[in-house]
C-alpha positions in Angstrom: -74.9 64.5 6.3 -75.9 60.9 6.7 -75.9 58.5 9.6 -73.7 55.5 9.5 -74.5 52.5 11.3 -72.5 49.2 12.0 -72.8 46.4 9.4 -72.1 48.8 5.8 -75.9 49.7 6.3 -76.5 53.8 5.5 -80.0 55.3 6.1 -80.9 59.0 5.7 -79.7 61.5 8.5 -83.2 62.0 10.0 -83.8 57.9 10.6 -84.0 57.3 14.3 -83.0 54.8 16.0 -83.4 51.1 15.3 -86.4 49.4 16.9 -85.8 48.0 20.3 -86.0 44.3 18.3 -83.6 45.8 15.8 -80.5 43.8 17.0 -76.6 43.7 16.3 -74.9 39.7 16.2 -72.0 38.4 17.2 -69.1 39.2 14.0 -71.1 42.1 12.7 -74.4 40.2 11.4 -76.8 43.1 12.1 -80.6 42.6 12.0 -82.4 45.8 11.2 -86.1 46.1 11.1 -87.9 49.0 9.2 -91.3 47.8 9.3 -94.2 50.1 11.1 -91.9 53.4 11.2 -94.6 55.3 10.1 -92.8 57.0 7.1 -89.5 57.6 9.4 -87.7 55.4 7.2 -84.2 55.8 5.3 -84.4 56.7 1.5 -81.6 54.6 0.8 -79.5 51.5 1.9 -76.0 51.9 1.1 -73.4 49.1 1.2 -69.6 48.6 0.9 -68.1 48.0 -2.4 -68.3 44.8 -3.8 -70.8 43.7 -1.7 -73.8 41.5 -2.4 -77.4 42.4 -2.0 -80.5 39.9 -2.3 -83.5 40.8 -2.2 -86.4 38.6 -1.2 -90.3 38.4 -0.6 -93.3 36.8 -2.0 -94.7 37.0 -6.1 -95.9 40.4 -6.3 -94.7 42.3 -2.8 -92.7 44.8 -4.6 -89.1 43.6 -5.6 -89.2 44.2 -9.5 -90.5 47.7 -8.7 -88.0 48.2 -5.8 -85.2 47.1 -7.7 -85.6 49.1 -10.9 -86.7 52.1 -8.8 -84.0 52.2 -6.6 -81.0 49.5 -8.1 -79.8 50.3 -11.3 -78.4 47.8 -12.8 -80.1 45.4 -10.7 -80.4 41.7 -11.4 -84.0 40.5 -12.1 -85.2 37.3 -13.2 -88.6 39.4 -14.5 -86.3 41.7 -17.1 -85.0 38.5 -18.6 -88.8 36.9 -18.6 -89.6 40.0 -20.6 -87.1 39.8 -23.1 -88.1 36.2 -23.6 -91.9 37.0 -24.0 -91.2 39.7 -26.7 -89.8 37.1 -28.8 -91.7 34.2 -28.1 -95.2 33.8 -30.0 -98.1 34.5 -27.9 -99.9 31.7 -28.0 -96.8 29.9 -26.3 -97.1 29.2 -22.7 -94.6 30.4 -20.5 -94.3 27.3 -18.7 -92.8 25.7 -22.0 -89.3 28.2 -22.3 -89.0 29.0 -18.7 -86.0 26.6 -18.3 -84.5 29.3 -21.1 -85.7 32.3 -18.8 -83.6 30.8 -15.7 -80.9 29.8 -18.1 -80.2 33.4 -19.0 -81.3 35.0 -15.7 -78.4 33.5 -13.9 -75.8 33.7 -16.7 -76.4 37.3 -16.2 -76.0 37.0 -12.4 -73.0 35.2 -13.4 -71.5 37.8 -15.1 -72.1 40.2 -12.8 -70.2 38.4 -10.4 -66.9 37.8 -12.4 -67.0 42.0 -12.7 -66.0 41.8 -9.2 -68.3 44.9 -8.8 -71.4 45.3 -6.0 -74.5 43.4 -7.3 -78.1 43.7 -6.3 -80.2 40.6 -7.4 -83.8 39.7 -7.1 -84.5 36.2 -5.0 -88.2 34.7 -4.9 -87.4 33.2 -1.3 -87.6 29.6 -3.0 -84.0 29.0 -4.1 -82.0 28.5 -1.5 -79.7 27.4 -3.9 -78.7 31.0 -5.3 -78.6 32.6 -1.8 -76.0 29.7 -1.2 -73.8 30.7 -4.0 -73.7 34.4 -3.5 -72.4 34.0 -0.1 -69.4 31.5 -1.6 -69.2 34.6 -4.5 -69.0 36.9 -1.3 -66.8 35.5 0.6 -64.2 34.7 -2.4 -64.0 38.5 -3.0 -63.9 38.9 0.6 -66.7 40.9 1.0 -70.1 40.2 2.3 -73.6 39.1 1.3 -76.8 41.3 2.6 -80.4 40.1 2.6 -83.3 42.5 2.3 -86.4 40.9 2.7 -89.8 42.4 1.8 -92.6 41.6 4.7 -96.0 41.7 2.9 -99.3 40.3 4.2 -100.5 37.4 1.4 -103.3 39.6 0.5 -101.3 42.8 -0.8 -99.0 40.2 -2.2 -102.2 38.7 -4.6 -103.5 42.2 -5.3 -100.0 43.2 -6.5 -99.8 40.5 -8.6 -103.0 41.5 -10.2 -102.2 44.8 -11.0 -99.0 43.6 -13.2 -101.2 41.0 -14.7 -99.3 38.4 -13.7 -100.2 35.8 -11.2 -98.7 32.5 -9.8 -100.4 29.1 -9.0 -102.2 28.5 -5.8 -98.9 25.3 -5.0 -96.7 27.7 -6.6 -97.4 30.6 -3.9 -97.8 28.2 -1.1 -94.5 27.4 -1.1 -93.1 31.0 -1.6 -95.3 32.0 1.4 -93.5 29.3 3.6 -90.4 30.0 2.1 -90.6 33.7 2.6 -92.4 33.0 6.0 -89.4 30.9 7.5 -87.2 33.6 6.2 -89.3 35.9 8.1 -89.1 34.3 11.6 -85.9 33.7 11.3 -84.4 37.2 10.3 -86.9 38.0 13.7 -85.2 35.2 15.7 -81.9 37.0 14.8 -81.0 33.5 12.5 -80.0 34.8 9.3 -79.5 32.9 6.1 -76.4 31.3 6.1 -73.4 33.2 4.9 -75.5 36.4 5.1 -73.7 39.5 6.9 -76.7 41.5 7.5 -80.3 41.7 6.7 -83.0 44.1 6.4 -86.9 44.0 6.8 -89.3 46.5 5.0 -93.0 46.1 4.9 -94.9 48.3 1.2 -94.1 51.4 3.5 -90.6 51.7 3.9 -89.9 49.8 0.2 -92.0 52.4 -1.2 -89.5 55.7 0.7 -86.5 53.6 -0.9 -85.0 55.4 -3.6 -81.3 53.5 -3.5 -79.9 50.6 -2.8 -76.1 51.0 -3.4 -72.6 50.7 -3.0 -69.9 52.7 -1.3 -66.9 53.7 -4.0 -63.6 51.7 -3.8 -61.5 53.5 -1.2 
């Protein structure tokens, strides 16, 4: 048994119900909050087929390990980093081949998009850009583009970034933490990203009960 809840969203049959600041918009743009649930959170977010999800949040809050925990087949710009740095000679600074990194990163996004199938796809919260054209892909098919967007304090979002050994500049993550930040408010506000149908906030806690992020079958 599950519980089904306006806006293609799915959570677990024991999630309650949404936070009094959890709100519904006008055409079906739904704003649900999972933050501070203390472990009543849904194991998994379920959307309608064809459907786009992004996923958003600062360097090192948890979306490479959300994603290949609970996407499969997920889009990640860090899977096609790593492929890059396996073949590239050590001594070779990433800053030097990143264009190539971001080059094949979003010819694979492409490609997932011309399958027609649902996609989930990492976003750092900088590139508006990309958000912009998954809502034009979205709304081509005639389905619709979801945001979930990781809220984790600077602090957890350095230390995570330690542990995977992988760090970004000090400009580098002031501009994802006011990137992410106005995202942030504004998902709060009930303003959500352009063309977006939905979104959802999680804070380490309710990332960390997700175990899928899917897609309905075709009916």
């Amino acid at each position: 048994m599950r519980f089904q809840q306006t806006g293609a969203v799915t959570a677990d049959a024991a999630l309650p119900a949404p936070r009094a600041r959890a709100r519904t918009r006008p055409r079906g743009r739904l704003v649900r909050d999972l933050r501070d649930r203390s472990g009543r959170v849904p194991r998994a977010l379920t959307f309608a087929a064809g459907d786009l999800v992004v996923v958003s949040g600062l360097p090192g809050s948890g979306k490479s390990t959300l994603l290949r925990r609970a996407a499969d087949g997920g889009i990640d710009s860090q899977d096609a980093r790593e492929r890059w740095e396996a073949r590239m000679p050590r001594v070779l600074p990433y800053a030097l081949y990143r264009p190539l990194v971001r080059l094949a990163h979003y010819a694979g996004l492409h490609r997932a998009l011309r399958s027609g199938a649902g996609v989930v796809v990492h976003d750092c919260g900088t590139q508006s850009w990309v958000r912009g054209w998954l809502a034009r892909a979205a709304a081509r098919r005639g389905t619709a583009l979801h945001l979930v967007l990781l809220d984790v304090d600077p602090g957890t979002a350095r230390d995570g970034q330690r542990e995977r050994g992988r760090g970004v500049s000090a400009y580098a993550f002031a501009r994802h933490r006011r990137a992410v930040g106005r995202l942030v408010a504004g998902v709060e506000a009930g303003r959500l990203p352009r063309g977006c149908a939905s979104a959802t906030l999680l804070d380490r806690d309710a990332a960390g009960a997700l175990r899928r992020i899917g897609f309905r079958e075709p009916s």
